[in-house]
PLY file of the C-alpha trace (Angstrom):
ply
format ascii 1.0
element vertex 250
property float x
property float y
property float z
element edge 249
property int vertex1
property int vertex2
end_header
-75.05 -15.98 -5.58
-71.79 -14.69 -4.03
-68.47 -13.47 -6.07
-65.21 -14.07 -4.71
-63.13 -11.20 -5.18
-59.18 -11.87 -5.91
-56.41 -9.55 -4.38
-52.81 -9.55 -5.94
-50.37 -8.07 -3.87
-46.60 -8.81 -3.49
-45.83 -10.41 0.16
-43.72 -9.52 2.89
-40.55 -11.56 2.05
-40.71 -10.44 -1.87
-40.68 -6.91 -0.59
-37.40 -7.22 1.80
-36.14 -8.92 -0.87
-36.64 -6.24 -2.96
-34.97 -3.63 -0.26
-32.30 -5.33 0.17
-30.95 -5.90 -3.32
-31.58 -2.17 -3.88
-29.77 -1.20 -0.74
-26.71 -3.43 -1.85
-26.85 -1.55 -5.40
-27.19 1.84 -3.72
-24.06 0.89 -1.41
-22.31 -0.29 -4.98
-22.90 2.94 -6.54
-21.68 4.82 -3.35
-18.22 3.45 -3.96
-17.87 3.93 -6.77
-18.61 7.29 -6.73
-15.93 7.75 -3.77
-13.41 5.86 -5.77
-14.19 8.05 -8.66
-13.30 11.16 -6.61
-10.29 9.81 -5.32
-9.09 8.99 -8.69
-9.58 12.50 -9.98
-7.96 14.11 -7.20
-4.72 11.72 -7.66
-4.86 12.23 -11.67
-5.50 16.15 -10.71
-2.66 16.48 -8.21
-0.34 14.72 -10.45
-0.99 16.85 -13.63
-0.60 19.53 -11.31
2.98 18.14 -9.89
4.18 17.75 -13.53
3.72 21.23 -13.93
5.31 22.28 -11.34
8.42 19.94 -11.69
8.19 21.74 -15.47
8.46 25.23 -14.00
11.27 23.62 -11.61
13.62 22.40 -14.48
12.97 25.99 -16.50
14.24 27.97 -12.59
17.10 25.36 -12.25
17.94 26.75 -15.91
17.77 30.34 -15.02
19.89 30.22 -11.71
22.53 28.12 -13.51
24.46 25.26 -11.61
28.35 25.48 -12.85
29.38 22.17 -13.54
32.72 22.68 -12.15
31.68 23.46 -8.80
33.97 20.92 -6.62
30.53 20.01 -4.61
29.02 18.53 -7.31
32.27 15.90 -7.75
32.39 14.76 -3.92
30.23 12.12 -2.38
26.19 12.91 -1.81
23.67 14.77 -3.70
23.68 17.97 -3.24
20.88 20.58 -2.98
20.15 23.35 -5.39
20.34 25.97 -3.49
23.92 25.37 -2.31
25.30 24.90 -6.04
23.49 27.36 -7.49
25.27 29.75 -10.03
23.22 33.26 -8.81
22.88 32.92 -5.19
21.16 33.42 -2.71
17.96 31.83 -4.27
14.58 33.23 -2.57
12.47 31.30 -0.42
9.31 32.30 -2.92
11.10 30.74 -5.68
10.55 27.28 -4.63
6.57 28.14 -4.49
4.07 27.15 -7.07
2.68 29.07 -8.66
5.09 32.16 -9.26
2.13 34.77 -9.06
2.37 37.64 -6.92
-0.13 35.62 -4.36
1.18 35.26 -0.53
3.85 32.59 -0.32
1.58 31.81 3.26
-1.24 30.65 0.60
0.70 28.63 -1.69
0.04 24.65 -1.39
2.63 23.53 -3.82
6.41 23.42 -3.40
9.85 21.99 -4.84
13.01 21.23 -3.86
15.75 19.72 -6.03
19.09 17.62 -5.44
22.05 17.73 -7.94
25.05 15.48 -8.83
27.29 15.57 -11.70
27.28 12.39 -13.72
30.07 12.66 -16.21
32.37 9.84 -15.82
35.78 11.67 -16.24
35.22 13.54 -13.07
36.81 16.81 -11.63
39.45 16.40 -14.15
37.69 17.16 -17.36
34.37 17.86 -16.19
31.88 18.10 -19.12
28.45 20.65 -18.61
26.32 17.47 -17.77
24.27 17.62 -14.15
21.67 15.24 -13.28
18.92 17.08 -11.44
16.37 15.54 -9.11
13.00 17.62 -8.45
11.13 16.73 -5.52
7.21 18.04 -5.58
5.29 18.43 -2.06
2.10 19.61 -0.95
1.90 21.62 2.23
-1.88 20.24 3.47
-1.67 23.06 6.17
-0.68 26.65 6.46
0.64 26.37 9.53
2.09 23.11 9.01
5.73 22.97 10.09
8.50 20.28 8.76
11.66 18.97 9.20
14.93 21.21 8.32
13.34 25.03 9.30
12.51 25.26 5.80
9.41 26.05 6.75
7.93 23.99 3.65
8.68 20.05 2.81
12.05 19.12 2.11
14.09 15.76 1.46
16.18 14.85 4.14
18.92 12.63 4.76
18.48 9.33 6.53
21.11 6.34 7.04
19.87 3.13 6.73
21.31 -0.72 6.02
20.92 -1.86 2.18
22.48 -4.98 0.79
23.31 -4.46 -3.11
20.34 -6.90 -5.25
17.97 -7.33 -2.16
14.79 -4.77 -2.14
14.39 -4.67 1.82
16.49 -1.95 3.97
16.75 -2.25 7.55
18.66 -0.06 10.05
16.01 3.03 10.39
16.63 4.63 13.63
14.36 5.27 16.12
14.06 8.68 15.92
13.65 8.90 11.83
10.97 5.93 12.22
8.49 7.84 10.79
9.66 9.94 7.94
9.66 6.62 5.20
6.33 5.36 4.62
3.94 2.80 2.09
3.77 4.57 -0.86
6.71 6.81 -0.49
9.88 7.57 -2.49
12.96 7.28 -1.78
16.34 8.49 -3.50
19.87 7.44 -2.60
22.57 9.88 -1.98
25.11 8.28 -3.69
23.91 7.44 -7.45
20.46 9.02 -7.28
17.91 6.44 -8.28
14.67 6.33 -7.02
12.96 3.80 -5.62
9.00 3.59 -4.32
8.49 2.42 -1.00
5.61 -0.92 -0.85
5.27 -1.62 2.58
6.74 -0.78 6.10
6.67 -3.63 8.93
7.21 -2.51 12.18
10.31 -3.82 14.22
9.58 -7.12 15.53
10.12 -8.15 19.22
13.52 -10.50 19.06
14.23 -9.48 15.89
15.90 -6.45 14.31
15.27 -3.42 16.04
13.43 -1.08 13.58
11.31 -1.12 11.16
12.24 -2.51 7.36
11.34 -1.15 4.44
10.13 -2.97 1.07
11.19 -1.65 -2.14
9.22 -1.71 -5.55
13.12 -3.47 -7.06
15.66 -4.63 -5.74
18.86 -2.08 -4.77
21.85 -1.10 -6.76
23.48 1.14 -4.56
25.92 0.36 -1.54
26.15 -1.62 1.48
24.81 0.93 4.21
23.81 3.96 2.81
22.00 7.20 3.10
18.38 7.75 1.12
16.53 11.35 0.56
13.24 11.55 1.77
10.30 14.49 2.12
9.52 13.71 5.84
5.76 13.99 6.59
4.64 17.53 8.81
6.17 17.72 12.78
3.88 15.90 15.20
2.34 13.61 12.36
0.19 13.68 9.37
0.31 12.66 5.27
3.21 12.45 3.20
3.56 15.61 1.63
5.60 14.59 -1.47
3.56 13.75 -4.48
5.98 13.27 -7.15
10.08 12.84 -7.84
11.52 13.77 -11.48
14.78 13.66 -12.62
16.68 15.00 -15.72
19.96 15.45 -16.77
20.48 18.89 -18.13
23.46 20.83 -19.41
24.29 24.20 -17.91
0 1
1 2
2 3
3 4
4 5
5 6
6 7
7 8
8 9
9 10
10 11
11 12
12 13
13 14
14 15
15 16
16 17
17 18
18 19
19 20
20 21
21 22
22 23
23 24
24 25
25 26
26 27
27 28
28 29
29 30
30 31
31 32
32 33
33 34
34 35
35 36
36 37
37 38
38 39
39 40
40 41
41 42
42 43
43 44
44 45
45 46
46 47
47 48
48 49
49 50
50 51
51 52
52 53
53 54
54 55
55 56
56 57
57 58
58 59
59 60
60 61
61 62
62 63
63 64
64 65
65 66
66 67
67 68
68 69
69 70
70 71
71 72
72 73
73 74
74 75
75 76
76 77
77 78
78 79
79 80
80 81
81 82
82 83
83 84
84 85
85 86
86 87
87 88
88 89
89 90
90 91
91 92
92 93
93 94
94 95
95 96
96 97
97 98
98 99
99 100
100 101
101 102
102 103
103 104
104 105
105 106
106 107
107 108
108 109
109 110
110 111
111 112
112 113
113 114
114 115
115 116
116 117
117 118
118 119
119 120
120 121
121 122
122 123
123 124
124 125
125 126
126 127
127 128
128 129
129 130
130 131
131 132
132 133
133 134
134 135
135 136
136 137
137 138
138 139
139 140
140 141
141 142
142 143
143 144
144 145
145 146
146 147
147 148
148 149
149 150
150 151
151 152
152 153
153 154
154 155
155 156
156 157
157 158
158 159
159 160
160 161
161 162
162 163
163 164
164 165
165 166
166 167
167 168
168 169
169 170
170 171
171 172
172 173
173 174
174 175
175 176
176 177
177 178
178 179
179 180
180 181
181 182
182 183
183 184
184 185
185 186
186 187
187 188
188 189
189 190
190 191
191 192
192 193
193 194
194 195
195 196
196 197
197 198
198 199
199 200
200 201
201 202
202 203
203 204
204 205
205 206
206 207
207 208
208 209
209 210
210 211
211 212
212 213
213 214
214 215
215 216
216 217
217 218
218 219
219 220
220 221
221 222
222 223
223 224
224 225
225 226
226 227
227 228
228 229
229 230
230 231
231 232
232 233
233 234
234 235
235 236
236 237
237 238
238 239
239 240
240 241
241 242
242 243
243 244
244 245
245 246
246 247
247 248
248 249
């Protein structure tokens, strides 16, 4: 009398069936891993910028800006270190943090604009200056930037804006680069800052240069200038990670 014996085994196709829904899970799990990284570095670097605008506002405060400096009353922004009260202010002062560590090592840096914003003007000026801090991030040591500053600093650049539409035109050539997605952008006149959403490249036949999409639409001037942290000499990531404004009385 024979016995038949029974073997239960999974086949083939289960089995790559198997791999292959695991792989797809592993490669899930992969991103989000990676996005989880890249979230806390954004949520870190922006604590960190917040901090450093803080210490920012509290040096602005111990220079002093006089309100009745004549600057402040005619036309653009103007930058800090021109309108301070105590000058000259040192280089290391616009370093984060203010330890006694090599300025060479620092990553963090700020620069600030300043207007006046009381309506009566020169005339009867009141103590009232609006302050804009910008926060960068030098990626490199030896990372050089626009201005001779030799850290990131807003710039002026002209470009074409229509009051109510949120597209600019009118870049030139040789600034192409310097406004970027994801960028911000402050205009010299009236200081409000805008977030850059997209750049398209000029189009052949069409206007020359690129133009710029806003997160809202404009309220400054027809043709204007805007402030912007240009990105390191020869190329690389936008160094500015944060604008913040307040309006402080010296």
């Amino acid at each position: 009398m024979s016995s038949r014996i029974l073997y239960k085994a999974f086949s083939l196709t289960e089995v790559l069936l198997a791999v292959a829904t695991l792989a797809i899970g592993m490669l899930f799990i992969a991103g989000t891993f990676l996005a989880g990284i890249y979230l806390t570095t954004v949520a870190a670097e922006r604590t960190t910028a917040a901090v450093v605008a803080d210490e920012a506002f509290a040096k602005i405060k111990l220079y002093g800006i006089n309100p009745a400096d004549p600057n402040l009353f005619v036309g653009p922004l103007r930058r800090f270190e021109d309108v301070a009260a105590r000058r000259p202010v040192p280089a290391e002062e616009f370093a984060y943090p203010s330890t006694q560590v090599d300025i060479s090592e620092k990553q963090y840096y700020w620069s600030a604009l300043c207007q006046h914003v009381d309506p009566n003007g020169a005339s009867r000026p009141s103590r009232l200056v609006q302050v804009t801090v910008f926060v960068s991030r030098k990626t490199a040591s030896a990372a050089s930037y626009q201005g001779g500053a030799g850290r990131p600093i807003p710039m002026t650049v002209r470009i074409l804006a229509t009051p109510g539409s949120n597209v600019l035109t009118g870049l030139p050539v040789a600034n192409a680069t310097w406004i970027n997605d994801g960028c911000t952008i402050v205009d010299d006149k009236t200081g409000q800052i805008y977030r850059v959403l997209q750049r398209r490249d000029a189009v052949p036949g069409a206007f020359p240069g690129p133009t710029i999409e806003l997160d809202r639409p404009w309220e400054g001037a027809f043709g204007d200038r805007v402030w912007v942290v240009p990105p390191p000499i020869g190329g690389g990531k936008d160094p500015c990670i944060a604008v913040s404004q307040k309006v402080i009385r010296f």
